[in-house]
C-alpha positions in Angstrom: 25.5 17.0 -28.4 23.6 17.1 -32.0 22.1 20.4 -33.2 18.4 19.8 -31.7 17.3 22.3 -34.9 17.9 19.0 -37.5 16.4 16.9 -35.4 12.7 15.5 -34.7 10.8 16.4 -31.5 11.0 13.2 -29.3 7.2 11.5 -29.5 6.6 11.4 -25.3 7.5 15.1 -25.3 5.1 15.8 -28.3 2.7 13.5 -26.4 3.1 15.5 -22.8 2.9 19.0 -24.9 -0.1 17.7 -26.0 -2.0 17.0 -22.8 -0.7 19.7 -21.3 -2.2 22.0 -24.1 -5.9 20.5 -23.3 -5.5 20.7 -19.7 -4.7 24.1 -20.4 -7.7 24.5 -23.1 -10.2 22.9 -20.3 -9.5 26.0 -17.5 -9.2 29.2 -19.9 -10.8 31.2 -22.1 -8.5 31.0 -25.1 -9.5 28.6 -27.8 -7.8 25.6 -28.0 -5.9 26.9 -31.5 -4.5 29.6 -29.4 -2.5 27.1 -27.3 -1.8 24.8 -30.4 -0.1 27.7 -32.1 2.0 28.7 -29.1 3.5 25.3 -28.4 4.1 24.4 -31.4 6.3 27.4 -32.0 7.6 26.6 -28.5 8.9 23.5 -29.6 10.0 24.1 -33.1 12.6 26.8 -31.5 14.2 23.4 -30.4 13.6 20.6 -33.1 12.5 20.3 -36.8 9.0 22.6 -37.1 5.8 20.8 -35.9 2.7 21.7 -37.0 0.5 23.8 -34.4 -2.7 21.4 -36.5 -0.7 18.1 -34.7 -1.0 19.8 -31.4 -4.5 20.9 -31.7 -6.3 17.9 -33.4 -4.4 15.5 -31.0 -5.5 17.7 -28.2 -8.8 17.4 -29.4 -8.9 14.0 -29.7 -7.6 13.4 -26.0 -10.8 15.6 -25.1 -13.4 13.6 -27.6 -11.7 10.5 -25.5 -12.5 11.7 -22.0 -15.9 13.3 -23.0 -16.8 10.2 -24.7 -16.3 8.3 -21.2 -17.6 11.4 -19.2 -14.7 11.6 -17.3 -15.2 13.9 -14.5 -11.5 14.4 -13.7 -10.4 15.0 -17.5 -7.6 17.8 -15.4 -5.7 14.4 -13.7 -6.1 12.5 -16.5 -4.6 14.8 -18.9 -1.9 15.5 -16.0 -1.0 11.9 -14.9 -0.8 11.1 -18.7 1.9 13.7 -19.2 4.1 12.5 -16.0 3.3 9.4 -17.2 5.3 9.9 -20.6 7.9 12.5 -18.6 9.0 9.9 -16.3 8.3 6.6 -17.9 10.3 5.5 -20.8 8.1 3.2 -23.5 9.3 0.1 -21.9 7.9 1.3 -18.5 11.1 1.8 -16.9 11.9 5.2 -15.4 12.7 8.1 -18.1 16.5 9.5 -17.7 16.7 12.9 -19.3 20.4 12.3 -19.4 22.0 9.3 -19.5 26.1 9.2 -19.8 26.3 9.6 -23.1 22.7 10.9 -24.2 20.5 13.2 -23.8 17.3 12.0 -24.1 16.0 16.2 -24.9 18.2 15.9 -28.2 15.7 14.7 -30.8 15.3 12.1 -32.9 16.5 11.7 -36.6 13.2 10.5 -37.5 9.3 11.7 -37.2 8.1 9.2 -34.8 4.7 10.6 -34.2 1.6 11.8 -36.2 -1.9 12.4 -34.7 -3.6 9.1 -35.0 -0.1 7.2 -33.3 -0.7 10.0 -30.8 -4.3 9.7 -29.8 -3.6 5.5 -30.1 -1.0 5.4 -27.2 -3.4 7.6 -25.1 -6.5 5.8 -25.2 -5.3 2.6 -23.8 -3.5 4.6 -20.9 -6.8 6.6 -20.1 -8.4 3.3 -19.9 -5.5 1.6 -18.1 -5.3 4.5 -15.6 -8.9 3.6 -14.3 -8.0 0.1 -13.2 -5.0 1.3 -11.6 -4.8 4.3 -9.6 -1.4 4.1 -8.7 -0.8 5.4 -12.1 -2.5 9.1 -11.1 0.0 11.9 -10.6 1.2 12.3 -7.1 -0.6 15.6 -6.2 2.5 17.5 -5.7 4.3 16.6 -8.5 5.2 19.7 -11.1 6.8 19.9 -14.4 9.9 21.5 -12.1 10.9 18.6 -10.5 11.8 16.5 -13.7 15.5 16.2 -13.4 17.7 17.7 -15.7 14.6 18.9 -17.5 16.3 21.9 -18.8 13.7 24.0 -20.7 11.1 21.5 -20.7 10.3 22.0 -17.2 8.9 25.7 -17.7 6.0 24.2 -20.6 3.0 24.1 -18.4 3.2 28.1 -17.6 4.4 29.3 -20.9 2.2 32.5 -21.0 -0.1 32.8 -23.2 -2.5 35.8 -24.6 -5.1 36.8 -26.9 -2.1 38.3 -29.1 -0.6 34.5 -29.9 -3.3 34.1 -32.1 -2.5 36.4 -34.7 0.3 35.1 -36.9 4.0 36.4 -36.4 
């Protein structure tokens, strides 16, 4: 196993860390920087930094996307997109954490994502996810179940308070 520190955050886990920051946004009453700050540092104690601006204009986008269609159930959306990229790999076949030989939580030697490649692979699956409801997140489904999720599993309740906005 690689040192994760020299290595890229994987794109569907930037992509999942993003939904779950405006899902998060959409219920509390910390601005949506607050949450952008927190998991990016999150993340970059694992991989190469990442900009908390990545994290919050990507969340923001996701939200301009659903307000834009007046989606009533932005919460599922958000949620089903980040099981969606948990537990589906790219070519739509079921997401191993860890394979025999990989780990699929190790990084990548390359920057695979940026906001606009971000906000372009949800759009299509916010549309997609309207014609086909099978796609929605089973209802009891939680981050804890992804197996072999390590640390990854505990994202959707990092804690977060008014004291994550002021810088380290």
């Amino acid at each position: 196993m690689g040192d994760r520190m020299s290595k890229y955050c994987p794109e569907w886990l930037v992509s999942a860390t993003v939904a779950i920051v405006a899902d998060r946004y959409l219920v509390s009453p910390f601005s949506l920087d607050i949450f952008a700050k927190k998991y990016a540092q999150t993340l970059s104690e694992r991989y190469i930094a990442i900009a908390p601006d990545l994290i919050e204009q990507s969340a923001e986008s996701f939200l301009r996307v659903l307000a834009e269609a007046e989606a009533d159930d932005a919460d599922v959306v958000l949620r089903s997109y980040a099981y969606h990229r948990i537990t589906r790999a790219e070519n739509d076949e079921p997401r191993r954490i860890k394979g025999m030989f990989s780990n699929a939580l190790d990084g990548t030697r390359t920057e695979e994502y940026n906001v606009d490649l971000i906000v372009k692979v949800f759009r299509p699956f916010f549309f997609q996810l309207r014609s086909k409801p099978s796609m929605v997140v089973p209802a009891t489904w939680t981050w804890k179940q992804i197996e072999n999720g390590e640390w990854i599993t505990d994202l959707p309740d990092l804690e977060i308070s008014l004291l994550d906005s002021f810088d380290d």
